[in-house]
C-alpha positions in Angstrom: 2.6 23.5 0.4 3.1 20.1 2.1 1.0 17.5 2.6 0.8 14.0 5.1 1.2 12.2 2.6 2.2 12.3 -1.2 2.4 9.3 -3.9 4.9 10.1 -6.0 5.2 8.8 -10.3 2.1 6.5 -10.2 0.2 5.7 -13.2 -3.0 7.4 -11.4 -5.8 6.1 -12.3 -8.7 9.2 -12.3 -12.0 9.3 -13.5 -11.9 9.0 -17.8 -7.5 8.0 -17.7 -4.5 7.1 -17.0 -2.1 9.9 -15.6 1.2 10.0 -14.5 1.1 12.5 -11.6 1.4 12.6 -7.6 -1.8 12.2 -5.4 -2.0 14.0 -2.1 -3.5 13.3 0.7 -4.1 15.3 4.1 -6.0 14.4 7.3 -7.3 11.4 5.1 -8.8 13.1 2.4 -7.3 13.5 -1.1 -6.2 16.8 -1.1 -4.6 17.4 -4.7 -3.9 16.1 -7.6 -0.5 17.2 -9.3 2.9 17.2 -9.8 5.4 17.8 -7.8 4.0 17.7 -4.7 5.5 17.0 -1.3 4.8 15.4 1.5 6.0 14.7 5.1 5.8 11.1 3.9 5.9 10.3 0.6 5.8 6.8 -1.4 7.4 6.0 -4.6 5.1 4.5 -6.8 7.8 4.4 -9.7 6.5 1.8 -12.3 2.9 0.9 -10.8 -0.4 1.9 -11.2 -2.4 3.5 -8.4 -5.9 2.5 -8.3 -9.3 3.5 -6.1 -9.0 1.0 -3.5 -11.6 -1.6 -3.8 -15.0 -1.8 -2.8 -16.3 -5.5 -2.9 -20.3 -4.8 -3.1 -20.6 -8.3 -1.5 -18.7 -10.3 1.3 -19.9 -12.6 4.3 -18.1 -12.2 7.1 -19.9 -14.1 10.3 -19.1 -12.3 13.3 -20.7 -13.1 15.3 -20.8 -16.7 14.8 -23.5 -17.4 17.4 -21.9 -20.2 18.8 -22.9 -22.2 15.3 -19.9 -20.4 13.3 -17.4 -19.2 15.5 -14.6 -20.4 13.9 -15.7 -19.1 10.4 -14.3 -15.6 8.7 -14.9 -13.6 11.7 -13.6 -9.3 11.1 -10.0 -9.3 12.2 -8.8 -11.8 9.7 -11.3 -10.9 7.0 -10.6 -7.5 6.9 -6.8 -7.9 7.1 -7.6 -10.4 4.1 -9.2 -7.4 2.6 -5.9 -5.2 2.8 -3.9 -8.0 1.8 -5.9 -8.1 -1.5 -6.6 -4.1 -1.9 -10.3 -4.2 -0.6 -10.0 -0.8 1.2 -14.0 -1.0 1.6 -16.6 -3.5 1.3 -20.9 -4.3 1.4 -21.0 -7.1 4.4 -24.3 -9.6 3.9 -27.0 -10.1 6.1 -25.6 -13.4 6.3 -24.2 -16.0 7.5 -23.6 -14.2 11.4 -25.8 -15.3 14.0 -28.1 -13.5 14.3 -28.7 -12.5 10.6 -28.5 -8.8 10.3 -32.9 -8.2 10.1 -34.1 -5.8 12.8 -32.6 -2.7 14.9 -31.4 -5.7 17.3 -29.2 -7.9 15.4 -27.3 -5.1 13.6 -26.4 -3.8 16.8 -24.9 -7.1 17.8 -23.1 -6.8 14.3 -21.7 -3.7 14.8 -20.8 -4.2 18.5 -19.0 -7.0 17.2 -16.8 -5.6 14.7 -16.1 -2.1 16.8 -12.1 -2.6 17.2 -11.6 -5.4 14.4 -11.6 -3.3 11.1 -9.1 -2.4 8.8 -11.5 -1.6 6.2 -14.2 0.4 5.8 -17.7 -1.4 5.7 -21.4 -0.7 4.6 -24.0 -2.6 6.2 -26.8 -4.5 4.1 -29.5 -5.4 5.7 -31.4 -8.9 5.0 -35.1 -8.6 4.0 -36.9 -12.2 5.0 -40.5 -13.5 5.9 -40.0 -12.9 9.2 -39.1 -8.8 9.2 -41.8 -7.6 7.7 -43.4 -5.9 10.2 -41.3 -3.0 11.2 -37.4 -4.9 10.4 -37.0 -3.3 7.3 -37.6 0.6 9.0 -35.3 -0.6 11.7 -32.4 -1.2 9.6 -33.1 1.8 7.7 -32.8 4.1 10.6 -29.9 2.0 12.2 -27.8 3.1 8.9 -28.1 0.2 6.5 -26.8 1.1 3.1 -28.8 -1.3 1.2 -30.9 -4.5 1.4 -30.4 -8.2 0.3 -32.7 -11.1 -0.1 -32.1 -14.7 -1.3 -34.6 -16.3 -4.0 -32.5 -19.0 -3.3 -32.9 -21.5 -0.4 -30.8 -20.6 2.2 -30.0 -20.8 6.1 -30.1 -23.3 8.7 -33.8 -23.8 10.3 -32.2 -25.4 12.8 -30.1 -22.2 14.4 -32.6 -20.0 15.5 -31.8 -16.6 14.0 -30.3 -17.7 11.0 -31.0 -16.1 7.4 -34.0 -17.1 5.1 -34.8 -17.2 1.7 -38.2 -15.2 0.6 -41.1 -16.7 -1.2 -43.1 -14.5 -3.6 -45.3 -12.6 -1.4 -42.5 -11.6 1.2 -40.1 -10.7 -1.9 -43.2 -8.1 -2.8 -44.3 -6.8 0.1 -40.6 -6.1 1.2 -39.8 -4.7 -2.3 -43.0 -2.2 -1.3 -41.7 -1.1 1.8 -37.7 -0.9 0.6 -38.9 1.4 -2.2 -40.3 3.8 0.3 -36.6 3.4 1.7 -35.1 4.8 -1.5 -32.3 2.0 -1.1 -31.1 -0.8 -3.2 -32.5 -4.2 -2.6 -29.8 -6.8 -4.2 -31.4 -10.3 -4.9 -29.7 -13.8 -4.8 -31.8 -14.9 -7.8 -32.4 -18.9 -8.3 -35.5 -21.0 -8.7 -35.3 -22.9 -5.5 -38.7 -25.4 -6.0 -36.5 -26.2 -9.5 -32.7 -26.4 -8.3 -33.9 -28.2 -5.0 -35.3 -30.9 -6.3 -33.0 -31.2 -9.0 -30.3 -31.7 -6.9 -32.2 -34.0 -4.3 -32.7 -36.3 -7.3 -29.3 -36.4 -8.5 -28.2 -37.3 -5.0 -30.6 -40.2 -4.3 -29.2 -41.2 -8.1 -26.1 -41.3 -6.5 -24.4 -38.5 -8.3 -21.4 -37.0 -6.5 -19.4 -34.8 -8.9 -19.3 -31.1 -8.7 -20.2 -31.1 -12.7 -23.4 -32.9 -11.6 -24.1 -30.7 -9.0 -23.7 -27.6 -12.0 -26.3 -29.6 -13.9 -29.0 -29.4 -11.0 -28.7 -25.8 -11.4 -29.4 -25.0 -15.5 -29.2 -21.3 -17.1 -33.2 -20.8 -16.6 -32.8 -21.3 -13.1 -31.2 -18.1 -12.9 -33.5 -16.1 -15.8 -37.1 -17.0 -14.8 -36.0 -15.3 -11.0 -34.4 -12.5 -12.3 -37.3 -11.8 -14.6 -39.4 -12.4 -11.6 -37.6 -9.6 -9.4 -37.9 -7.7 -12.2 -41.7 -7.9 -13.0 -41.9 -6.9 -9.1 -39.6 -4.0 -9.4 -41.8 -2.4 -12.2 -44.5 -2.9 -9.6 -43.4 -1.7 -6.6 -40.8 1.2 -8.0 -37.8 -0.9 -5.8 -34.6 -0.1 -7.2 -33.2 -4.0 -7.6 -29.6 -5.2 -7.7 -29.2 -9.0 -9.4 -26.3 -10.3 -7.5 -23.4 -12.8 -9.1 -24.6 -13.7 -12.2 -23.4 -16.3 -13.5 -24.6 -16.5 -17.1 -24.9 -14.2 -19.9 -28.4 -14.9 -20.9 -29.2 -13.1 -16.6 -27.3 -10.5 -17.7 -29.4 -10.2 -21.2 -32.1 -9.4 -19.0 -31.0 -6.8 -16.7 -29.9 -4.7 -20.2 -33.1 -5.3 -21.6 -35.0 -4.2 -18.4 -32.4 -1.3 -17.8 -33.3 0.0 -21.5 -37.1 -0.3 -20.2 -36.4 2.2 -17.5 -35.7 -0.2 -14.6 -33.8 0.5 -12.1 -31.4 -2.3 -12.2 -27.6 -3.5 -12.3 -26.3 -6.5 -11.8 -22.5 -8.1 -11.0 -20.5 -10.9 -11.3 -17.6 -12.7 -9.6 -13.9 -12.9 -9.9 -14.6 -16.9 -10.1 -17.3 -16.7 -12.6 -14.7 -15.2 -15.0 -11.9 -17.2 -13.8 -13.0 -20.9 -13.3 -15.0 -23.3 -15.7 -16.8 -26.1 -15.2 -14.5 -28.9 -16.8 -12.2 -27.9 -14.2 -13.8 -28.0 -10.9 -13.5 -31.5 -10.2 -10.3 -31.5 -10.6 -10.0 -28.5 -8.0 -12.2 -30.2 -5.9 -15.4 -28.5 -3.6 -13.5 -25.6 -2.7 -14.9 -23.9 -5.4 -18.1 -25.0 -5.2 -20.7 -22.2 -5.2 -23.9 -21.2 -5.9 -25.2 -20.4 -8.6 -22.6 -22.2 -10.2 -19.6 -21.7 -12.1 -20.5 -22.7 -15.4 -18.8 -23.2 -19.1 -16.6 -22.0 -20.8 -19.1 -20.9 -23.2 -20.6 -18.4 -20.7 -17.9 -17.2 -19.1 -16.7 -15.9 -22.4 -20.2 -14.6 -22.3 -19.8 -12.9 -19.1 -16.6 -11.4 -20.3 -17.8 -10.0 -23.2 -21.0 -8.4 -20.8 -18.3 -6.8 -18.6 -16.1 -5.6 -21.6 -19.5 -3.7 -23.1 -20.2 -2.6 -19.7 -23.5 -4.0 -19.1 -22.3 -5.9 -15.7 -21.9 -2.8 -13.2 -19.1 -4.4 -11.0 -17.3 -7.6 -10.1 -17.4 -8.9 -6.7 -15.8 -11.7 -4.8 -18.7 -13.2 -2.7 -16.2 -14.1 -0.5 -17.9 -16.6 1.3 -15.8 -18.9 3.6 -16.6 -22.0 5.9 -14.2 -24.6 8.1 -12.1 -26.9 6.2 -14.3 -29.8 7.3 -17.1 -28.7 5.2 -15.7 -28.3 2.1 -13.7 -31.4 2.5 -15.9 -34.3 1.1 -16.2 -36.6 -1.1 -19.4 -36.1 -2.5 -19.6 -32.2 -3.9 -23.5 -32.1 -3.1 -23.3 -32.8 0.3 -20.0 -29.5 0.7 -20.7 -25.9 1.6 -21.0 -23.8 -1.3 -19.3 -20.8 -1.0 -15.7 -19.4 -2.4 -13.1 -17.7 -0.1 -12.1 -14.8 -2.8 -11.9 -11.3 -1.0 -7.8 -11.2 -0.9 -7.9 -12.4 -4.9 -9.9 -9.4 -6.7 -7.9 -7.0 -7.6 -4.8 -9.1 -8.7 -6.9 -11.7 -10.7 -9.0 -9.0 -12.0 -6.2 -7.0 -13.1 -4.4 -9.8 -14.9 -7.4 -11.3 -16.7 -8.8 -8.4 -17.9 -6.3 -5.5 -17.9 -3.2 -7.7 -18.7 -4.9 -10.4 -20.9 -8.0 -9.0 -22.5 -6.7 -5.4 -22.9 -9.4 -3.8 -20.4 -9.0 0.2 -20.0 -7.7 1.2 -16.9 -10.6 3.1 -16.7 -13.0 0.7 -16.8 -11.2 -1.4 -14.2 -11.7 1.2 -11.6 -15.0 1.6 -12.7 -15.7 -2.5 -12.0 -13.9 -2.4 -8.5 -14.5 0.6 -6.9 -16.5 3.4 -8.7 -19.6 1.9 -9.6 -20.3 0.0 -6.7 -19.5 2.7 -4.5 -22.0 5.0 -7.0 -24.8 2.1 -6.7 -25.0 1.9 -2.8 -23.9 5.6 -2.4 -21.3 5.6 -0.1 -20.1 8.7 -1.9 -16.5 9.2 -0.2 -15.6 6.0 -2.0 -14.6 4.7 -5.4 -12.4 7.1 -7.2 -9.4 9.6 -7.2 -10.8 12.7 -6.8 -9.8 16.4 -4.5 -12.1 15.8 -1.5 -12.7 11.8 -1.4 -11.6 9.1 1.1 -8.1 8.6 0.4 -8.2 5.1 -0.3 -5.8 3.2 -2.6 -4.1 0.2 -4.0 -1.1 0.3 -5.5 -0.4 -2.4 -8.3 3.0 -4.0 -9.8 2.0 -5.1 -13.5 3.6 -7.7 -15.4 4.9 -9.3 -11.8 3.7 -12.9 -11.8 3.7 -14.8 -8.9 2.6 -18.3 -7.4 -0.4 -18.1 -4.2 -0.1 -20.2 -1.6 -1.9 -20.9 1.6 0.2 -19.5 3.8 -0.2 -15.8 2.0 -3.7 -16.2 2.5 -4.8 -13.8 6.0 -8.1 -15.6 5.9 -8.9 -17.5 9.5 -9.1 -20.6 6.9 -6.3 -20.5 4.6 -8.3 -22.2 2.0 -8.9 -20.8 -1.4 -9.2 -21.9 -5.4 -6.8 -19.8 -6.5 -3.8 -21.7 -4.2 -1.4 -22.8 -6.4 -2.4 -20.6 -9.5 0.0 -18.2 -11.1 -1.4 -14.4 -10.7 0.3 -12.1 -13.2 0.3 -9.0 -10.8 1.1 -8.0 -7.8 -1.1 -5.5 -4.9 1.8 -3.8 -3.8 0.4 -1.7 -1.0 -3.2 -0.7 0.3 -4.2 2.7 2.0 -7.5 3.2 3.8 -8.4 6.9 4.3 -4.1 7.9 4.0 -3.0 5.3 6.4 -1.2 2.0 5.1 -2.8 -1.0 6.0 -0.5 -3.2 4.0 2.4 -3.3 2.6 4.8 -6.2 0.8 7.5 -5.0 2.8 5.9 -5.0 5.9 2.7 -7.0 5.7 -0.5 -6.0 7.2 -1.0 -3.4 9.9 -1.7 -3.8 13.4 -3.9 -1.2 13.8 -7.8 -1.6 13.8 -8.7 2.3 11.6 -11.5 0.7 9.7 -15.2 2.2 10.1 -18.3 1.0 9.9 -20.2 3.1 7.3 -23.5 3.9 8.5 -25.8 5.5 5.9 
């Protein structure tokens, strides 16, 4: 039999190992697993390893920009960023598009404003906030949300009307009740705001301007005490919780311990989190300024070790980018906080842990693709398997190389990782058996991303 499509002497990566076999692929789907197989086309993966294509559980892209953000990550050049870095699928935030995504209203305007512009596949959260409590959250249900998000955190502009808010205690339950009836995931941004507020109004009147004094202004227990919170509440209400980017092994601690409880929780962190420390930042500059903050080296040796036992349930980028003029100034405190990271994933990831702290292949798919896809159920996504989306990316081990800015497909080619060595290579990137990039010939022109409406 002949197929559309066959890869040919990969080191597939299917659910439990490693295999050296072809993967076939017909009117999108994965249609066998074998060898031998051929197809009308075919691509030699000779001496790579082909992985589930990517799905970042979290990335902000703000289309539309509401006449605020226009000129921030908007869906053409994020999601070619996306193939670029093997994101074949992704969870867009609420946030930071005008207007946030909170009612049947505004995710229309989302999804009329990425219909054309996709080359990925995206699930839709939608944002609980004070101001949706009465009837929002059943909105974005029946408009095809796949999960829900909420900051603890303070966030959004309450100067652009529409923009996202942060929840205070009462909203955070009384969404958590109705969300539950949902069945869906509610992922949390968890960080005191009352405590990291005025922690880092103080250091600015004192003058502070460093981005390790603005890591100060946002200590460990700034990140427990609200994840214990949103835990306490999820026992409460029955609402399955999420604890986005942590950022410290001590969070993590508590998800495990609540998780052993009977919880329904899992938490993440980020590419950056496991990549960057804080003795170096400064020296980096506000680019990689984000919240909560990139800490020591001490924790993210912590964090490593969480991911390595498998208590953190995926790794996300967060990408979340701005215009060059806010991230460049002098005084970190007064800089957007947010890290442009979607097209740097799967290479960093690979290298860190795969290539440099032995990481199973296994596991690795598990982090980028199968468990996040498993968490918000968009169940044609996440692994090799007869049946599935046919999304891949294909991976050259061992193949350092140097990023720069102009590599970057991100509106604003700014990112932390310019000018670090990577020590792999995304080779190629497939959503649902088309290519959507390639080294050879770059990204695609065509638009055959979805949005994924659950």
């Amino acid at each position: 039999m002949s197929y559309d499509l066959v890869i040919k002497n990969g080191l597939v990566i299917l659910e439990g190992g490693e295999v050296q076999t072809d993967v076939a692929v017909n009117d999108g789907l994965i249609a066998a697993i074998g060898t031998d197989l051929t197809g009308e086309k075919e691509i030699d993966a000779t001496g790579l390893v082909v992985s589930p294509g990517m799905v970042d559980a979290h990335v902000h892209i703000t289309d539309p920009g509401g006449g605020y953000r226009d000129e921030w990550e908007g869906y053409v050049t994020g999601t070619a960023a996306c193939a670029k870095g093997g994101v074949t699928s992704f969870m867009e935030m609420p946030l930071n598009q005008v207007p946030a995504t909170v009612d049947a209203k505004s995710l229309n305007i989302k999804y009329q404003a990425g219909e054309g512009k996709l080359k990925a596949d995206v699930g839709s959260f939608g944002g609980l906030v004070p101001f949706n409590l009465e009837g929002g959250i059943q909105e974005l249900n029946e408009g095809g949300v796949a999960a829900y998000k909420c900051f603890m955190g303070t966030c959004g502009d309450r100067t652009i009307d529409g923009d996202f808010m942060n929840v205070d205690d009462y909203a955070l339950y009384e969404g958590m009740k109705q969300i539950a009836k949902t069945g869906k995931v509610l992922a949390i941004h968890a960080e005191n705001a009352p405590i990291t507020d005025k922690l880092g109004e103080i250091a600015y009147k004192n003058g502070e301007t460093t981005l390790k004094a603005y890591v100060a202004t946002r200590p460990v227990f700034t990140e427990v005490e609200p994840i214990r919170r949103a835990i306490l509440l999820a026992k409460e209400t029955g609402c399955r919780i999420h604890i986005c980017h942590i950022a410290c092994p001590e969070g993590v601690e508590e998800v495990t311990k609540a998780r052993n409880e009977g919880v329904d929780v899992t938490c993440e962190t980020c590419t950056h989190y496991l990549y960057f420390e804080t003795d170096e930042l400064d020296a980096i500059g506000p680019v990689v300024k984000c919240s909560p903050p990139i800490r020591d080296k001490k924790a993210q040796d912590g964090l490593w070790e969480k991911v390595l036992r498998e208590e953190i349930a995926f790794v996300t980028s967060d990408h979340s980018p701005c215009t060059p003029d806010l991230k460049e100034k002098d005084n970190a405190f007064e800089a957007w906080g947010g890290i442009s990271g979607v097209q740097n994933n799967v290479d960093v990831l690979f290298d860190e842990g795969v290539q440099k702290r032995g990481m199973s292949l296994d596991l690795f798919a598990r982090l980028i693709a199968t468990n996040p896809a498993d968490r918000y159920e968009l169940t044609q996504k996440g692994r090799i398997s007869v049946g599935k989306d046919a999304d891949f990316v294909l991976i050259k081990p061992n193949a350092p190389y140097m990023l720069k800015a102009e590599d970057l497909a991100y509106r604003n080619q700014i990112s932390p990782y310019i000018g670090r060595e990577i020590g792999a290579q995304v080779v190629q990137t497939i959503l649902r058996g088309t290519t959507v990039y390639s080294q050879d010939e770059g990204v695609s022109e065509e638009f055959v991303g979805t949005f994924i409406k659950k």
